[in-house]
N, C-alpha and C positions, 0 to 999 in steps of 0.2 A: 395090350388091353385097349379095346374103343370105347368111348364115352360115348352115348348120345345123349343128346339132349331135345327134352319135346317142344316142339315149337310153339312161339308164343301163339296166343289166339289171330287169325287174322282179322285185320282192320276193312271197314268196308271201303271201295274205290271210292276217290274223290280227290278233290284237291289238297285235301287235308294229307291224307296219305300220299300222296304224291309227293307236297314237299315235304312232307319227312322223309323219306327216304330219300330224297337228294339231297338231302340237308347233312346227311352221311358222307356223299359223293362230294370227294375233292376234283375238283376242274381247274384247268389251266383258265388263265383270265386274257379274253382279247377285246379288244377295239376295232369296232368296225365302222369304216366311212363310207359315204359318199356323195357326190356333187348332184343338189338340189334342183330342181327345175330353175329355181330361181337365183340361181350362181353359187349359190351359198352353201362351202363345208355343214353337213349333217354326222351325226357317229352314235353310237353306243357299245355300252361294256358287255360280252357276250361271254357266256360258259358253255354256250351249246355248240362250239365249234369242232367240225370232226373231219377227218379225212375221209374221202367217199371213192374214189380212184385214183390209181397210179397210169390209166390209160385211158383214155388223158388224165394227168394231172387236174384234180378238182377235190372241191371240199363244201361242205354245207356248214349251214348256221340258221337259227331259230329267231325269228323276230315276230313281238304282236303286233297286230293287226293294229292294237291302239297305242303305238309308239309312238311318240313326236316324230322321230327319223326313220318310221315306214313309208311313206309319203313321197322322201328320198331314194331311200333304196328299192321303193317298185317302181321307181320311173328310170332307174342310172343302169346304164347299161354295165358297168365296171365299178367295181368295191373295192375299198381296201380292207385289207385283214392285218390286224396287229398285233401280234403275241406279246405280253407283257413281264417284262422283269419284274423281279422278288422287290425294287427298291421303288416301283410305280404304283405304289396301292393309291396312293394321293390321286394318280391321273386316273384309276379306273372309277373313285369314286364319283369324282366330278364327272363324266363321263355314263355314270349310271343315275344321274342325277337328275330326277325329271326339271325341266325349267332353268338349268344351269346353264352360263357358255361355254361350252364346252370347248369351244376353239380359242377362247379367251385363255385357259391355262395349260394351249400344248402348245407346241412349234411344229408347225408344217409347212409344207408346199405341195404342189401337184405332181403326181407320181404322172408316169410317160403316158396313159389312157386317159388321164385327168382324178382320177380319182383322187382326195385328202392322204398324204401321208406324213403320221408322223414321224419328226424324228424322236431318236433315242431311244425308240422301240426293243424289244428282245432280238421281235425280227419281225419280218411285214414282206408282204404279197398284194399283187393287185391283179383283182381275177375277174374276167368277164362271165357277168350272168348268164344261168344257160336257161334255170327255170326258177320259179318260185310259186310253188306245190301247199296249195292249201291244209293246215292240219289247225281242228278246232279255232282258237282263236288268232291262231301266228301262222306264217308261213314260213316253210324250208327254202331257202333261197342256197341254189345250187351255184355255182360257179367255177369256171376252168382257168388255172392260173395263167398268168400274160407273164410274169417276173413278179423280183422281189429279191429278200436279203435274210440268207439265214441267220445272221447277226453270228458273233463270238459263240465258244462252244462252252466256255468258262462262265458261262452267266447264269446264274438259274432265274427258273420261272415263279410268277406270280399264281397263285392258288388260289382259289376259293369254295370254303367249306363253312358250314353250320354257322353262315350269316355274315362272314368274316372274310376281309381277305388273312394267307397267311403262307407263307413259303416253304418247299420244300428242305426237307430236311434230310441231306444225304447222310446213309451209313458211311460206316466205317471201313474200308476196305476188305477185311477180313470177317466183316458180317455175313454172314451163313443164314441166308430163307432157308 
């Protein structure tokens, strides 16, 4: 026997509806750098990260237009990307934190293009821009990987859902979708 069910009324477009429904959406949580015009490590906490081709290798991420670290990353020819472990909610919050130093509470160095990497990351890439495609108030900033470090396979990842970060929570072997 099928159930259906009638769907709720819809809601008018807007930002309101917007983040609600991603407020649903769980997203992996990363860190994104790079070196400043002015020498200086820049970064922020990103959920908008996605793979975009395996030919070549490249992935994109969403940044606003009025980010502290836009400024950065539309002048740096190479970024880093940092996927974040279940045990770094602490670094992503500072890190999403407007006004924060954010290189004050991580440990890094220069990855081989220069870009900020940190350490103890999940895993991290450092990929050369190829474009950055205006959408509303942010832009897609594309990029084709140079290297990087898949990190341990035994590690889970950091999440973020309905305003929180919060960690995956594996089944149980024998769990049946």
């Amino acid at each position: 026997m099928t159930v259906t069910e009638t769907p709720r009324a819809a809601r008018p477009a807007g930002d309101a509806l917007l983040r609600a429904v991603f407020r649903q959406h769980a997203a992996g949580v990363a860190v994104i750098t790079a070196r400043g015009a002015d020498g200086r490590p820049h970064g922020f906490t990103a959920t908008s990260l996605i793979s975009v081709s395996a030919e070549p290798p490249a992935l994109a991420f969403a940044i606003s237009t009025g980010a502290s670290s836009w400024p950065a990353v539309a002048g740096a020819a190479h970024v880093g990307v940092h996927l974040l472990g279940e045990d770094q909610a602490a670094l992503a919050a500072v890190f999403a934190r407007s006004g924060a130093d954010r290189f004050a509470a991580a440990r890094w160095s220069p990855g081989p293009c220069g870009s900020p990497v940190l350490s103890g990351a999940l895993a991290w890439l450092e990929c050369r821009v190829t474009a950055r495609v205006p959408a509303g108030d942010h832009r897609i900033v594309v990029a084709e990987l140079v290297g990087g470090d898949p990190g341990p396979a035994d590690r889970l990842p950091l999440l973020y859902r309905a305003g929180a970060f919060t960690a995956l929570r594996p089944q149980p072997p024998d769990h049946v979708s």
